[in-house]
N, C-alpha and C positions, 0 to 999 in steps of 0.2 A: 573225301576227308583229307586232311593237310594236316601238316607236323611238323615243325622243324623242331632239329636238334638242339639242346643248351648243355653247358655245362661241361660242351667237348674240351680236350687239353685244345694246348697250343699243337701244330702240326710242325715244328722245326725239328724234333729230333723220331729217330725209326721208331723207340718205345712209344711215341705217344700217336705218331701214326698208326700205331698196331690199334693201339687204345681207340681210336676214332674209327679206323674201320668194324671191329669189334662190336663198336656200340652202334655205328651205321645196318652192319648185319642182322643183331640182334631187332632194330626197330624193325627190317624189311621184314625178316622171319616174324614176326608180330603181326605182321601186317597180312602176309600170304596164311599164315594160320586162324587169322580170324575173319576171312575172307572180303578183306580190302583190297588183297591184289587175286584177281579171280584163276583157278585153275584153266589153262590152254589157253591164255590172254596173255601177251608182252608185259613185261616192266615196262613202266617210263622210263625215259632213253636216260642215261646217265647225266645229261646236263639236265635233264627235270630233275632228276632226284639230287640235284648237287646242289642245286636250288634251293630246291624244297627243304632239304635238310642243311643248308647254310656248312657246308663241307667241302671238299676239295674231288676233283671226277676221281684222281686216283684214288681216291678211299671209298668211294663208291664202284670203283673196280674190284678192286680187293675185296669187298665184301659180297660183292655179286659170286667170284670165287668161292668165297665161303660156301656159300648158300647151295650154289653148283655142287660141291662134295658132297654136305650135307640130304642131297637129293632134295633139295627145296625148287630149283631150278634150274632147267636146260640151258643148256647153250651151245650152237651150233655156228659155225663160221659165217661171219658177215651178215648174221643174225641178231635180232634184239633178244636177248636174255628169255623166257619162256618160262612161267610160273607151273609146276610140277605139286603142289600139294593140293589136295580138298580143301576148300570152306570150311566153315566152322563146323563143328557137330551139334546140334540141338541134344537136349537132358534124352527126349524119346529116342534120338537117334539112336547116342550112347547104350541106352539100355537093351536095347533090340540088338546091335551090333556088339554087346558082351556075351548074348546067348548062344553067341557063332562061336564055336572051338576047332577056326582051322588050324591045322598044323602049321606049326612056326616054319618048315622049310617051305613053304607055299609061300610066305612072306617074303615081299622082298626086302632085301637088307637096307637098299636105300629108299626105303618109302617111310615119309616121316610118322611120328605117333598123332594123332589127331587129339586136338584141343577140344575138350567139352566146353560148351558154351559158360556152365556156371562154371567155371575157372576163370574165365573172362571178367576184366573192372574195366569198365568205361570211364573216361570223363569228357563230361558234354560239358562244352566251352567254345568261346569265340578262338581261332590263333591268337590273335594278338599283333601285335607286330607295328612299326611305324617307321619314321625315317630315322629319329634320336635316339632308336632303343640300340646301343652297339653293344652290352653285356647279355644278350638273351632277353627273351618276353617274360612276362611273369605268367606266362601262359607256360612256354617251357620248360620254364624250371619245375612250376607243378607239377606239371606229369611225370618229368626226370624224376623229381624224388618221389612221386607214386610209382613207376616203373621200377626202382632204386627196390622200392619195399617189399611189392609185389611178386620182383623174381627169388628173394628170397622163400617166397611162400609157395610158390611151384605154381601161380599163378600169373598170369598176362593181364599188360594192359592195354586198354584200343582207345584211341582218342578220336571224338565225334563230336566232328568239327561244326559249329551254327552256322558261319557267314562265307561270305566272301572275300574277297581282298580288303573290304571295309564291311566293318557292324551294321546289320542291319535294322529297318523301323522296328518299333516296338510290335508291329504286328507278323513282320516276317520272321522277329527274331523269336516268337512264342509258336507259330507254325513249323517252325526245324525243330526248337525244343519239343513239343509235342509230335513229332515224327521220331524222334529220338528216345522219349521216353516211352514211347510204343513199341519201338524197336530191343530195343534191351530184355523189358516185358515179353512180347513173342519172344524172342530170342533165348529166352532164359539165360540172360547174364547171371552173375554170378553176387554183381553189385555194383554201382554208380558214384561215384564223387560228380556232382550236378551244379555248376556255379547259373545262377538261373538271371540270365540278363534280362528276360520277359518277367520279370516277379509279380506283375501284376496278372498273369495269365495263369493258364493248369491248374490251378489249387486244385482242382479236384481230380484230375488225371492225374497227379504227383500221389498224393494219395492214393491212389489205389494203384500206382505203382510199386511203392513203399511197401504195401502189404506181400507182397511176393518178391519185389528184388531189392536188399537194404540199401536204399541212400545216404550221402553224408551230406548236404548243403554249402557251398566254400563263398565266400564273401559276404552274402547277404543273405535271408533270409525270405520266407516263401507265409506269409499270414494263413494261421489254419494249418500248417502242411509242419507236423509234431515228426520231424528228425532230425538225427543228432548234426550238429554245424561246427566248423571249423573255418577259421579268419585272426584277422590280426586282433590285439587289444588297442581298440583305435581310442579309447577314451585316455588311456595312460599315455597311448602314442604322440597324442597330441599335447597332454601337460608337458610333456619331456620335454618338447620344442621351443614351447611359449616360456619354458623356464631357463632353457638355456640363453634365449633373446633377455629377457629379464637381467639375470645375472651380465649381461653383458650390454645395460645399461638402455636398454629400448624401455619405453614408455608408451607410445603409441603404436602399439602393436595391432594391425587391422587381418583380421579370417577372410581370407576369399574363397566362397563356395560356391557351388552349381544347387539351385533346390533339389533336392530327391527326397522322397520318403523314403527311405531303405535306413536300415540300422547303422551300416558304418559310416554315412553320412551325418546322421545324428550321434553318433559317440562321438565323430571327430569335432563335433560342433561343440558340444556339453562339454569336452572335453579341454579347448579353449575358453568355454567360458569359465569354467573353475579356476584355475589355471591363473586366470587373470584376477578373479574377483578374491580369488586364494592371495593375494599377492601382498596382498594388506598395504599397501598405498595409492593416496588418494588421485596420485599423478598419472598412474596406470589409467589408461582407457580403452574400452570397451568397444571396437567395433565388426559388427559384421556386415560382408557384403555380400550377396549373391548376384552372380553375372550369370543374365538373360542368357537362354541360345539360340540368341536374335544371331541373324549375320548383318556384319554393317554397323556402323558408328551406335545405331541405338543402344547395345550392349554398352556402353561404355560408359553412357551419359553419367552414372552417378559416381562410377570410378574415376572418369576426368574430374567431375568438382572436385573429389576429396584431394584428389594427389596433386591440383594446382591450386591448393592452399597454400599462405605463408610457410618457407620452411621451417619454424617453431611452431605448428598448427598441423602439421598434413603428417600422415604416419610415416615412422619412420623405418619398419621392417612389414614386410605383406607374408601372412601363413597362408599358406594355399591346402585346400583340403585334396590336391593330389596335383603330381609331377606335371600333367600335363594344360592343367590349368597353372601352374606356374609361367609355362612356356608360353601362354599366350599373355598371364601377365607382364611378363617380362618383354615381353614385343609392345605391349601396350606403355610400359613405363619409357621405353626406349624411344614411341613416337611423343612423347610429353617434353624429353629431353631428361629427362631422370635416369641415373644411369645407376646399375648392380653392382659391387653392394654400397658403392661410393654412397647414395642417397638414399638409396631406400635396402634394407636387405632381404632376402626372400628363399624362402624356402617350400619343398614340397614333402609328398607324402609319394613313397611306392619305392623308388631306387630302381627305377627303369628309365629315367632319362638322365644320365651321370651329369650331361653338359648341358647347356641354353645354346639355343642358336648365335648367340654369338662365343659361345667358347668358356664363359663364365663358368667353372664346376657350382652344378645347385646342389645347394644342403638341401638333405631330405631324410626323412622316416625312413629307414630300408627293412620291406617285407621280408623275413624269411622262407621265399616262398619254395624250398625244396622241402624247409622242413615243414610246412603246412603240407605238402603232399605224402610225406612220411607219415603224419600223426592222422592226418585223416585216412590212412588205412589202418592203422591204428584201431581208430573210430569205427571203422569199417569192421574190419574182424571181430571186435567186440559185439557188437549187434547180429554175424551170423551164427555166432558161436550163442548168443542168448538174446533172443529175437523180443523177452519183455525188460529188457536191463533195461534201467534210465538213462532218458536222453538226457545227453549231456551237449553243452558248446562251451567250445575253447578256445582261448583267445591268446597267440602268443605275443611276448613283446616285440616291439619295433627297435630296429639299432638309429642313433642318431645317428648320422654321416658328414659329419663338417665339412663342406668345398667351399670356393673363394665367395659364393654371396654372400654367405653370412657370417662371414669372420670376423670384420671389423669388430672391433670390442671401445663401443662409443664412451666406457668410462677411462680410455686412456685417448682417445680422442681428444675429450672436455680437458684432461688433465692437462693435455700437452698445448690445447688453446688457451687454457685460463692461467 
C-alpha cells in the first residue's frame, strides 16, 4: 500500500517542521498498528519513505525517533529502524485476549496498546498522483481529512491502495477492489469509505460486504449497491461555470467530455446543458463533444473540425468535464495554433492541476476534497451508530477558481474594438 502526505505546512520554519514530522509519525504509527508495516521486518529506508510521503528525510528522522520512544520501533546503530508492534487484532482476537487479567507490572511499559480491527476505516482508492498535480492529489487530501475526523473519534485510518504507479484496466482494477473488500470483511474493519474505479464489477460482493462492515461510496456510485455516498454537487458545479463564461460574454460555449456512464459524468453534463439552454438567448449554442480514448490523431478528428472554423463560427471557450482532460485539450488547441485564453478560454473541473503545461493558470471547479473526507465519516458514523437510518448522498458545492484561461471578459473586448 502507498500514501503520500497532503496538506503538510511549509517546512521553512522549526514550528512547522515539528508539525510535518508529527503528522509523518502519526501516518507510520497507523501503519505499524494496522499491520502495513509487519512486526520484526525493517522500515523502508528513509529515502522511500520521503518519497513516499512527499517530505523531507529529516522529518522522516524525527519521526522515526518518535516512534522509537514510543516503543513502536527499534533502532540499533548502522541499522534500518526495526518495526516492534503486533498487527492488527481481529474482533475474536480482542475478545479472547480481554479475558486475560495479567497484572499490569508484567506489562511492559513500552509495549504499545493494540488497535482492534473494528477501530480501523479503510479507504480503498487508486493514490493518484501525476506530473501537474503540485498542491496534493485529491486522493490525499481525502484521506487527510478522513484521518483529520477519525483521530478525533479514537479511531485509525488505513488506506488501500488499487494500483500501481498508474490505474489500472478495468478488470485489474475490480480484482484489487474485490481483494480489498474481502480483506476488510475478514478483517473485521470497523468501516470503509470505497471510491470504486471498477463500478461496473462487485455489485454483489459490495453488498454483502455492506451487511457486516458500513460503506460510504465517494465519487460515483455502485448500481444495485443501497449505500450512503458522498461527492461533489457536479450538476450546480457545472452551471456555475458556464454562467460565469456567460456573464463574461462567451456564446459559443462547447462541453468536452470522455463517455462514462457514472453519475458525476452525467450531472456534469445535465448540468451544462441547463446552464445553457437556462440562458434564454438564442445566440447561446449548444455543444457537446466527447473525446475517444483512441490514442493518435483519431481522437481528434471531430475536435479539429470544430475549432478550424471561421473565427466567428468555432467556440470560443472549451468546458472540460475534468482537469485533466483540460490538459490534453489545451495541447490540442495549442498544435491548431489557438492559443489560452487569447482564443479560446477553458476551463476544468477538480483543482488538482493548478497550471497547463505551458504555465497558463487553468480556471477550474475546486473539489473540496478534505472536507468530502470529514463528512463522509460523518456518513460513516451515522450508519454504525444506526445500521437502518436512511441512506442518504451528498453532494457539496464546488468553488470557482478564476486563473489566467478564462479571464478575459470578451464584453470589454468587443467594447474596446467597436
Amino acid at each position: 500500500m502507498t500514501f503520500h502526505l497532503s496538506g503538510l505546512p511549509n517546512e521553512a520554519g522549526q514550528a512547522s517542521r515539528r508539525q510535518v514530522s508529527e503528522r509523518v509519525a502519526a501516518v507510520l504509527s497507523d501503519r505499524i498498528r494496522s499491520g502495513v508495516y509487519v512486526a520484526g521486518e525493517p522500515l523502508p529506508t528513509e529515502r522511500t519513505l520521503a518519497a513516499d510521503l512527499g517530505v523531507h528525510r529529516r522529518s522522516v528522522r524525527i519521526a522515526i525517533e518518535h516512534l522509537v520512544r514510543d516503543g513502536l520501533v527499534t533502532h540499533r546503530p548502522k541499522c534500518r529502524p526495526t518495526v516492534g508492534s503486533a498487527p492488527l487484532e481481529t474482533s475474536d482476537e480482542k475478545a479472547r485476549d480481554e479475558k486475560r487479567s495479567a497484572p499490569a507490572e508484567q506489562v511492559s511499559r513500552r509495549t504499545p496498546p493494540r488497535i482492534s480491527a473494528s477501530n480501523l476505516v479503510a479507504l480503498i482508492m487508486w493514490h493518484g498522483g501525476g506530473p501537474l498535480e503540485h498542491a496534493g492529489t485529491a486522493q490525499q487530501r481525502i484521506f487527510w481529512g478522513m484521518n483529520q475526523a477519525l483521530m478525533q473519534l479514537g479511531r485509525h485510518a488505513v488506506f488501500l491502495d488499487i494500483g500501481g504507479k498508474h490505474i489500472g484496466s478495468d478488470e485489474e482494477n475490480a480484482a484489487r477492489e474485490a481483494e480489498h473488500l474481502r480483506y476488510i470483511r475478514d478483517q473485521g474493519f470497523g468501516g470503509a469509505l470505497f471510491y470504486p474505479y471498477a463500478y461496473r464489477h462487485n455489485h454483489d460482493l459490495a453488498r454483502e460486504v455492506s451487511r457486516s462492515v458500513p460503506l460510504v461510496l465517494l465519487d460515483r456510485n455502485m448500481p444495485g449497491v443501497d449505500v450512503d455516498f458522498m461527492g461533489l454537487e457536479n450538476h450546480g458545479a457545472m452551471v456555475t461555470v458556464v454562467e460565469y463564461l456567460l456573464a463574461r460574454g462567451h456564446r459559443r460555449i462547447a462541453f468536452m467530455t470522455r463517455f462514462e456512464p457514472i453519475q458525476t459524468v452525467q450531472n456534469r453534463t445535465q448540468g451544462y446543458v441547463d446552464a445553457v439552454r437556462g440562458a434564454g438567448d438564442p445566440e447561446v449554442t449548444e455543444m457537446i463533444l466527447n473525446i475517444p480514448p483512441y490514442k493518435g490523431e483519431r481522437s481528434w478528428t471531430l475536435f479539429d473540425a470544430l475549432f478550424r472554423l471561421p473565427k466567428d463560427q468555432r467556440p470560443t471557450a472549451a468546458v472540460c468535464v475534468s482537469d485533466y482532460l483540460a490538459v490534453a485539450v489545451a495541447e490540442r488547441l495549442e498544435h491548431l495554433g489557438l492559443s489560452i485564453p487569447g482564443d479560446v478560454a477553458l476551463t476544468g473541473v477538480d483543482d488538482i492541476v493548478p497550471a497547463l503545461p505551458n504555465g497558463v493558470g487553468l480556471t477550474t471547479l475546486a473539489q473540496p476534497y478534505e472536507e468530502i473526507g470529514i463528512q463522509a465519516v460523518d456518513l460513516l458514523m451515522r450508519r454504525i451508530r444506526d445500521r437502518r437510518a436512511t441512506i442518504v448522498s451528498v453532494g457539496l458545492p464546488a468553488d470557482l477558481i478564476v486563473r489566467e484561461s478564462a479571464e478575459i471578459d470578451l464584453n470589454r473586448s468587443q467594447a474596446a474594438n467597436g
